[in-house]
N, C-alpha and C positions, 0 to 999 in steps of 0.2 A: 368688705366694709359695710355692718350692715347700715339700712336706710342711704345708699348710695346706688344711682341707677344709672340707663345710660344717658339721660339727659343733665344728670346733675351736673358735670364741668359745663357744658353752655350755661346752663342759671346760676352756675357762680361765676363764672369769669367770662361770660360775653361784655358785659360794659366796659370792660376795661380793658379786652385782649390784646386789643393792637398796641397800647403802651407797655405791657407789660414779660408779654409772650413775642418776641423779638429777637428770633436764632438767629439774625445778623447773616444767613445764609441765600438770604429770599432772591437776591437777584442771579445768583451761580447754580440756583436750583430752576430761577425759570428756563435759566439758557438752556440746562440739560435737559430738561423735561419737553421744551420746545421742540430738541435734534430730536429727542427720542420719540413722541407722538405726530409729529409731522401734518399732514393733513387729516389722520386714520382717527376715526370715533376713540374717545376719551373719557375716562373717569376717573373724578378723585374721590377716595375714601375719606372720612371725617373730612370734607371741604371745609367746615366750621366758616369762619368769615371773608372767606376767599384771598389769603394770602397769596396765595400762588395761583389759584383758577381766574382771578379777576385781570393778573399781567398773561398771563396763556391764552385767553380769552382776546387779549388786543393784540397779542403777534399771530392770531386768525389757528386758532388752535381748536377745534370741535369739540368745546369741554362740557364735562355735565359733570354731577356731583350727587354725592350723598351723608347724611348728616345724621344724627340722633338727637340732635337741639333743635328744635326751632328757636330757639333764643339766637344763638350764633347762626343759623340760617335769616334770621331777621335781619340780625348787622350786615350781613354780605346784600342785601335785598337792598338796603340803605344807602349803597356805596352807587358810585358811578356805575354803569355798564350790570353791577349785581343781577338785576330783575331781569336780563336776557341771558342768564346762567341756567339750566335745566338743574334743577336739585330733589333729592326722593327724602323722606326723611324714615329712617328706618334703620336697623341693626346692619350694620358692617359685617357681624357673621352672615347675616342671610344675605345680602343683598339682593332686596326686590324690587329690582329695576327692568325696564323691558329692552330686549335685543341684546346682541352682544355688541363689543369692543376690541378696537384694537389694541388697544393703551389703556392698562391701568396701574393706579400708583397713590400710595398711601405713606406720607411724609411725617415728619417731627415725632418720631415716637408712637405715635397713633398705634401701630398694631398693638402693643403694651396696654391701653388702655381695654384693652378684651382680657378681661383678669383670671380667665381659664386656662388652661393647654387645648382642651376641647375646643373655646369659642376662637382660638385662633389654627387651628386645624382646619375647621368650619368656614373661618374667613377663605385661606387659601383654596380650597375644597370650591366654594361659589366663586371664586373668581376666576379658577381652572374652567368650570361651566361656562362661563360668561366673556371669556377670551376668543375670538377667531383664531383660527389655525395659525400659527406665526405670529401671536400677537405675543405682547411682552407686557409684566408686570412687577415694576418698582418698589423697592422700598428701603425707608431707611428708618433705623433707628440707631441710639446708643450702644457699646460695647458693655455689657455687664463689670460689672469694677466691686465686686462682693469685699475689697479690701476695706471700703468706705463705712462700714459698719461695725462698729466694735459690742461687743454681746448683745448682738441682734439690731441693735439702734443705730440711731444718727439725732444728730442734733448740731448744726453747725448756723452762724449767720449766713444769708443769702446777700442782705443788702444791708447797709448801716447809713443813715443820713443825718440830717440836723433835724431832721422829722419827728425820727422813728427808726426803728429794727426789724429787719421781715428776718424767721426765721424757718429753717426747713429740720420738719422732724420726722422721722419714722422708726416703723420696726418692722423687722425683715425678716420673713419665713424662708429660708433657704430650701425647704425641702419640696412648698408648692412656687419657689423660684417666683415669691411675690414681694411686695414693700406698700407698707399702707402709710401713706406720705400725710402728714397734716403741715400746709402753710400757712405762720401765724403771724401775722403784720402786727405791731404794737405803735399805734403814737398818740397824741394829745386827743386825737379823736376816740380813744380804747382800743379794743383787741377784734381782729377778725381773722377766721378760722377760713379756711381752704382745702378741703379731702381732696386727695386724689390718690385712689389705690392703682396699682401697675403690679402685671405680670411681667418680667421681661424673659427674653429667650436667648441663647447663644446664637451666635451665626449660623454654626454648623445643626443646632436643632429647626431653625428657617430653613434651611436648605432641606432638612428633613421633609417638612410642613409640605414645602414647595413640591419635590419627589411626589410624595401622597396625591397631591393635586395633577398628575400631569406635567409638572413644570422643571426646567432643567435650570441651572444655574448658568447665567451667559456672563455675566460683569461683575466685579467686585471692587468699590473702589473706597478710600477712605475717607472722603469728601466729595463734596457737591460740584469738585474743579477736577474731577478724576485720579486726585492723587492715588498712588498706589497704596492699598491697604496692607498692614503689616501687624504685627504683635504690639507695635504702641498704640495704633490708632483707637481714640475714643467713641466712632461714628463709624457705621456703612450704612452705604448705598448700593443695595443690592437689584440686581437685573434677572430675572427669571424667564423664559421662552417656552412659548408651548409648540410645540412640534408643529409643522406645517402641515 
């Protein structure tokens, strides 16, 4: 999407993330993310405003963070406890961060927001580097659902109030496996616009990604409370291990 970089979702939607960006998942992701990092060095990918690093951070979890906004690195800096977060601000492909980790984990879709195959090969690729032997690396995203799109588009309501209408709209290139999303809120105040372009990938191309990097597939489950993943599930949560 041109004129779209990586800091552009922090400068649109840092003021208002926490009302609006609410996967209702936030407390059954810290639990797990808690068992799974333990007391071993930590890193979240796209920390953005520390939903989940700022509750990890108080159940004594060694987290650090990396971001592409300083905008959404602001808001977390703002919050309680935020300013004793370690956070890098830089591409999630490269990650230049220094030393390695035991635990790392990149939540809500985020890896999708690397709108390559390339920059998300890249990601796993730096994180295989940046892993200690035995360490393990998370992530979740959506089930791709290509039925959602009728002659390449979407256009459906998101929200309807006594306000206004947000509405979500796209067009979907099946073949670079992309969707260039615009969200258009309409009410007495006018019209605002929202980009956000997404690569998504299938599970079994993650696992691919993963392979490349080093990393073997350890867990698959199809929510944040373990259920087991199946052919309906909308979500995983994928676990990856690098050899000891």
């Amino acid at each position: 999407m041109k004129g779209y970089g990586p800091e552009t979702f922090g400068r649109l939607n840092a003021a208002d993330y926490d009302a609006l960006h609410d996967p209702g998942t936030t407390e059954a992701a810290v639990e797990l993310l808690a068992s799974l990092a333990g007391r071993g060095r930590t890193l979240e990918l796209a920390i953005g405003i520390g939903r989940l690093a700022l509750p990890l951070a108080r159940r004594g979890v060694a987290i650090e963070g990396l971001d592409a906004s300083p905008d959404m690195v602001a808001r977390l800096r703002a919050k309680p406890g935020g300013d004793k977060i370690k956070v890098a601000i830089g591409d999630m492909a490269e990650i230049a961060v220094d030393g390695t980790f035991d635990f790392v984990f990149l939540a809500f879709n985020a890896l999708f927001n690397l709108t390559t195959q390339e920059a998300q090969v890249r990601c796993f690729a730096r994180v295989g580097e940046r892993l200690n032997p035995g360490g393990a690396f998370l992530v979740e995203t959506f089930v791709p659902d290509v039925a959602r799109f009728k002659d390449g588009a979407i256009v459906r309501p998101m929200a309807v109030d006594f306000n206004g209408v947000t509405l979500e709209t796209g067009l979907h290139d099946p073949i670079a496996q992309r969707v260039d999303y615009q969200y258009i809120r309409l009410d007495a105040g006018g019209m605002r616009l929202t980009p956000l372009p997404m690569r998504y990938a299938w599970p079994s191309e993650i696992d691919l990604m993963a392979q490349l990097a080093g990393l073997a597939l350890e867990e698959r489950w199809g929510g944040w409370d373990r259920a087991p993943f199946t052919a309906k599930s909308e979500m995983h949560v994928s676990l990856y291990r690098k050899p000891a």
